[in-house]
N, C-alpha and C positions, 0 to 999 in steps of 0.2 A: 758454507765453504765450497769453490770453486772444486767441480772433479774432471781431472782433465788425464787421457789417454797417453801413452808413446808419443802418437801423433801431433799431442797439443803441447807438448814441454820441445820437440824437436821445429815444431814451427815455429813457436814465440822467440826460440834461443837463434833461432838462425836471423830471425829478423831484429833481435837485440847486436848479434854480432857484425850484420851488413849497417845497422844503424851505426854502429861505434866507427866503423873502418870506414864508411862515408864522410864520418867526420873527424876523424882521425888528424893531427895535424893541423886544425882551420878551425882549433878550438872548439870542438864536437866534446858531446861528454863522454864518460869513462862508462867502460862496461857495470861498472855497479850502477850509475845514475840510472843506466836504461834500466838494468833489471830491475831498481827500486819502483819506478813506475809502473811498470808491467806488472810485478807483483802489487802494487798499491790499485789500480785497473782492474784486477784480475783474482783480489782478494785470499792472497794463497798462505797458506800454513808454514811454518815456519819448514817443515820437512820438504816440500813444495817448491818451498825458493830455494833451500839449499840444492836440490836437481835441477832446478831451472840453470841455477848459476852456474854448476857442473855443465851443464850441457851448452849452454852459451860459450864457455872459455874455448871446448871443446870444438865446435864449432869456427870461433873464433880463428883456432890455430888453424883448424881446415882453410877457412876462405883463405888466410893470407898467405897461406903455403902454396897453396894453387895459384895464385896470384902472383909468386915468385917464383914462379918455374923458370926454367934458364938460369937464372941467378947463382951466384958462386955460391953462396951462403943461403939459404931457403928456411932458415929456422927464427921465426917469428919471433919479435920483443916486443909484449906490449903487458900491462898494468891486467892483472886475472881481477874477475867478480869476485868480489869478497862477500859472500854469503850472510856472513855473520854482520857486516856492518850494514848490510844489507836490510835481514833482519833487526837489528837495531835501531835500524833511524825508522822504520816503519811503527813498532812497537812502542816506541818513542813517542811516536805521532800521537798512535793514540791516546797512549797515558794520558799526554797534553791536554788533548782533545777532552777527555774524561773528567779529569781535573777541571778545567774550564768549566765544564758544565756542572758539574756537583758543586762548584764556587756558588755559581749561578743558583743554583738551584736549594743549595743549606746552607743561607747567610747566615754570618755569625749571629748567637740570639744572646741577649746580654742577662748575664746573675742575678736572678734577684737579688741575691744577699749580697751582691755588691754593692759599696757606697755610692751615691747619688758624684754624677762626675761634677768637677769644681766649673761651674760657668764660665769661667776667664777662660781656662782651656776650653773650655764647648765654642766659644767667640774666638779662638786664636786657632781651632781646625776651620771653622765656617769663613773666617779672612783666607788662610792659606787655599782653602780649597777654590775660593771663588779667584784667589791670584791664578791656580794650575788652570783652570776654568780659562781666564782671559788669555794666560799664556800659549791655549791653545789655539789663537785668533792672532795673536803677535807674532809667533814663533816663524823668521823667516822660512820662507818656500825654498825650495833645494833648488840648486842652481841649471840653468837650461843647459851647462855642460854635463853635469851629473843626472839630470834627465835622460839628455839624450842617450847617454852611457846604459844606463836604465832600457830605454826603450832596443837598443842595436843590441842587445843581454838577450830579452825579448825575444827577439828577429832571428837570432840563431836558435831557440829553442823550440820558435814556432817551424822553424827550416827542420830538425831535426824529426820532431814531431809529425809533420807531413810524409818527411819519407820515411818514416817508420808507418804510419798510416798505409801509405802507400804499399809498400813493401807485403803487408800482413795482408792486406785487399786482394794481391796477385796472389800470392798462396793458398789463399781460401779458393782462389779460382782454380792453381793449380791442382790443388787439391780434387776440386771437383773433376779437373778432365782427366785425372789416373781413374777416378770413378768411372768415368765416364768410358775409360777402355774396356772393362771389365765384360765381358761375352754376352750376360744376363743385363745390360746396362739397354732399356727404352729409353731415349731423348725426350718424344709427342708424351711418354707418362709423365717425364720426370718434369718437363714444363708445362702440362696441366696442373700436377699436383700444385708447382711455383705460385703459375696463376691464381690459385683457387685461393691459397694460403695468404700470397702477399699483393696480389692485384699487378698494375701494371707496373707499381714501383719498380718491381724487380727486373724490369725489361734492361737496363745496361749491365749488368750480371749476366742475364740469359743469353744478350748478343755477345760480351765476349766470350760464354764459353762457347758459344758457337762459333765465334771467329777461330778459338785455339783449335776447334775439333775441323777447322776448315767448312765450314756451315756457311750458308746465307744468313742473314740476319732475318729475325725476325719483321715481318713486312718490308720486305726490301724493296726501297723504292718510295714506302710512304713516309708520311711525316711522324714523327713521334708522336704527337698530342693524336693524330689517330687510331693510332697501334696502341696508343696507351689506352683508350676509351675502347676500341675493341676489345681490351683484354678484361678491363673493367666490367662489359658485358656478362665476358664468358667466363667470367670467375662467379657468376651465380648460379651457373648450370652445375658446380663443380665441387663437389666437397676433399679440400685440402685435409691433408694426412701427414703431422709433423714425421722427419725421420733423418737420417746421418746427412742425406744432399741438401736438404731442404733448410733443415739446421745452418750448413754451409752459409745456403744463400743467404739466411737471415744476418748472420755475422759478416758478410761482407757489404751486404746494405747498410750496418749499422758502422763500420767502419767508412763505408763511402759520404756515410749523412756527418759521422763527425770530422771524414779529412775536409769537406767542403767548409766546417764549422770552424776548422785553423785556417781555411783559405782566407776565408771572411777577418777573422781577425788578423790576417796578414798583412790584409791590406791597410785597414784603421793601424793598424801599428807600424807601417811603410808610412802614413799620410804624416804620421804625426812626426816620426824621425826626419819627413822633408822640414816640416815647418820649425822644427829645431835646430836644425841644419842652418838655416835662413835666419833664424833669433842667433843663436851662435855666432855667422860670420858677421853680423851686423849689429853687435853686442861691444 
């Protein structure tokens, strides 16, 4: 079970509520879809999502109310997380999932004391099953219209999904540079410890939070594949010490490896909507 702070329910929610209002309009999902994810990501208790999705709606009204300042009317309409259905389709999931596998796993085993089945029936499942059999080889392919329908479904969720990615990446950074004002706060410790722990990986992390703290970048001036291999170095001299910044970094690397991981299927899923585009118009 996921144990997450003040800190950790007020950042997912705000980044559920900027993902909703991003897409708000242009066909973006509904504040539950995000939380259902986050929560499904994030493995949270059913008490868990229901604060989460409290604090998302919450949220919610904040951004848009700021967002309508001037405005005659300033009091947000939009569709609340619904916690509960929230919880349910997760819950749901799994059941499914459980089932499936216990299927799997304790096939039916047959009575002894049942009669021996009549042949003709043994020979009229063995015909039917090998017709479902071929019908899966005949069964026409779904149309390049409904394809494509398919794929541009896709392409909005992968768009969502990035800037939700995104979104949680800067936070985590945010995050670090209010650390980072704090009086007691060393930088040269806090990026040795970095170093030690995650190598050079962590160098796009390190340079914006030094860009946010007004900082030179790390090796300013050189190349990255050197600055990476120098740190590679000096991450032997150095024993890493997990702790609340470091933590950070890790969850923002791991966010930066999977937004690059939707970049990559964006594309393959951009390629294939051109080529259906093209069967389409010349269909």
């Amino acid at each position: 079970m996921t144990t997450w702070d003040n800190s950790d329910f007020d950042r997912e929610a705000s980044s559920i509520a900027r993902a909703f209002w991003e897409g708000y309009g242009n066909n973006g999902a509904p504040l539950s879809e995000i939380a259902t994810k986050v929560a499904r990501d994030n493995s949270l208790n059913p008490e868990q999502i229901r604060r989460l999705c409290r604090t998302a709606n919450t949220r919610a009204f904040e951004q848009k109310h700021a967002a309508l300042k001037g405005s005659s009317d300033r009091t947000p309409s939009f569709d609340l997380a619904d916690p509960e259905s929230v919880i349910g389709q997760l819950y749901q999931d799994v059941k499914t999932a459980h089932e499936k596998r216990a299927f799997a796993e304790y096939p039916d085993l047959r009575d002894e004391y049942a009669p021996e089945p009549d042949p003709a029936w043994a020979a009229q499942e063995k015909v039917a099953s090998l017709n479902a059999e071929i019908g899966t080889y005949l069964r026409p392919q779904r149309s390049a219209v409904a394809e494509l329908r398919r794929h541009e479904k896709a392409a909005e969720e992968f768009r969502i999904e990035r800037a939700t990615l995104n979104m949680q990446w800067e936070d985590c950074l945010g995050e670090l540079n209010k650390m980072a004002s704090y009086q007691a706060w060393d930088q040269s410790d806090f990026e040795k410890n970095v170093v030690a722990l995650y190598g050079g990986d962590a160098l796009p992390e390190l340079n914006t939070l030094r860009g946010l703290r007004k900082m030179a970048a790390i090796g300013d001036g050189a190349s990255e594949r050197a600055v990476t291999s120098k740190l590679g170095e000096l991450r032997e001299k150095w024993l890493g010490v997990e702790n609340d910044a470091s933590r950070l970094i890790k969850r923002a690397m791991t966010l930066r490896s999977n937004f690059f991981n939707v970049v990559e299927k964006q594309k393959l899923n951009e390629e294939k909507i051109a080529q259906l585009k093209r069967v389409v118009r010349h269909g």
